[in-house]
MIVEX-955866 format. One record per residue (C-alpha): z, x, y; residue number from 1. Coordinates in Angstrom, 3 decimals, decimal comma. Layout:
! MIVEX-955866
- up_east_north_seq
- Z_X_Y_NUM
...
END
This chain:
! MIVEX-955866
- up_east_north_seq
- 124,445_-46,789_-51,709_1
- 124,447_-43,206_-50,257_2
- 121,260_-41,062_-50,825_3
- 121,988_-37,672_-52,427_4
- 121,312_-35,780_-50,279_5
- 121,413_-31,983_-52,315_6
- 118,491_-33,377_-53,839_7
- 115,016_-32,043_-53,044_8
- 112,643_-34,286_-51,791_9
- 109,486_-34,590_-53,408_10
- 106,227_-35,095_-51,174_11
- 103,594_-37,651_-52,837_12
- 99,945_-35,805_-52,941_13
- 97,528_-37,136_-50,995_14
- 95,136_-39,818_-52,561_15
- 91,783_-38,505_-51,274_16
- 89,466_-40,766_-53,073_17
- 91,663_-43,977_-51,966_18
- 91,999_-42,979_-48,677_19
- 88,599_-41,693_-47,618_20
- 87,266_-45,220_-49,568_21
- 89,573_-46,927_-47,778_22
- 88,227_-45,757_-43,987_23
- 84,658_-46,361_-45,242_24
- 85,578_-50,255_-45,929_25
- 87,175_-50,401_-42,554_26
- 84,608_-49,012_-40,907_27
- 81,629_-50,755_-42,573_28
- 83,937_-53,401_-42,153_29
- 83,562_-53,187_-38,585_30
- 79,936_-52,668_-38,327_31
- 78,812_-55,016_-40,006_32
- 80,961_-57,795_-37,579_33
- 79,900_-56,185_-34,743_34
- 76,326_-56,426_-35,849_35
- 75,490_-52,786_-35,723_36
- 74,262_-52,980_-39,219_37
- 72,271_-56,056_-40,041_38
- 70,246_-54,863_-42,842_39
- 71,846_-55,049_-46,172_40
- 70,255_-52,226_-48,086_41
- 71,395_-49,584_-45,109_42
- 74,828_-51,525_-45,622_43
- 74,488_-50,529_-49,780_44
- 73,157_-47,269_-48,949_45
- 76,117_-45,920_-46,556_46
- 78,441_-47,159_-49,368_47
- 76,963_-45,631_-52,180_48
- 76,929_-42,357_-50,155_49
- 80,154_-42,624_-48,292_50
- 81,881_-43,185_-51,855_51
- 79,923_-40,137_-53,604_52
- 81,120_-37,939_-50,415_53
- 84,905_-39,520_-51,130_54
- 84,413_-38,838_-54,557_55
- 83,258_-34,928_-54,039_56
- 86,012_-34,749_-51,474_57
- 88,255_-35,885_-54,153_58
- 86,838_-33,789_-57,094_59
- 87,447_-30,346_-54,550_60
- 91,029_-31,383_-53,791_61
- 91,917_-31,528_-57,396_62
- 89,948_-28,531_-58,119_63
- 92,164_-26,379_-54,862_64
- 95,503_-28,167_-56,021_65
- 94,587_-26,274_-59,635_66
- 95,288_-29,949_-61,903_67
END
């Protein structure tokens, strides 16, 4: 089936909260298998604060975007 192509093409808005959460999984993900972090409570710590920075990040983009 054709596309129609006269129609405008909508962009999706970036999901800051998902995508800045997601990096912070990856990359804890990755310390913590390397061994670069071996003590749990640093390992709760950067995730508490690396989601409260995604959320603020979040929280600005919707505030700029004006919804």
């Amino acid at each position: 089936m054709p596309r129609d192509v006269e129609r405008a093409r909508r962009l999706h808005r970036t999901d800051w909260m998902a995508l800045l959460s997601g990096v912070l999984f990856i990359v804890l993900g990755i310390l913590v298998v390397t061994r670069a972090i071996t003590d749990w409570l640093v390992l709760g710590g950067v995730t508490v604060l690396g989601l409260a920075f995604a959320g603020l990040v979040a929280i600005i983009a919707r505030a700029v975007r004006g919804k």
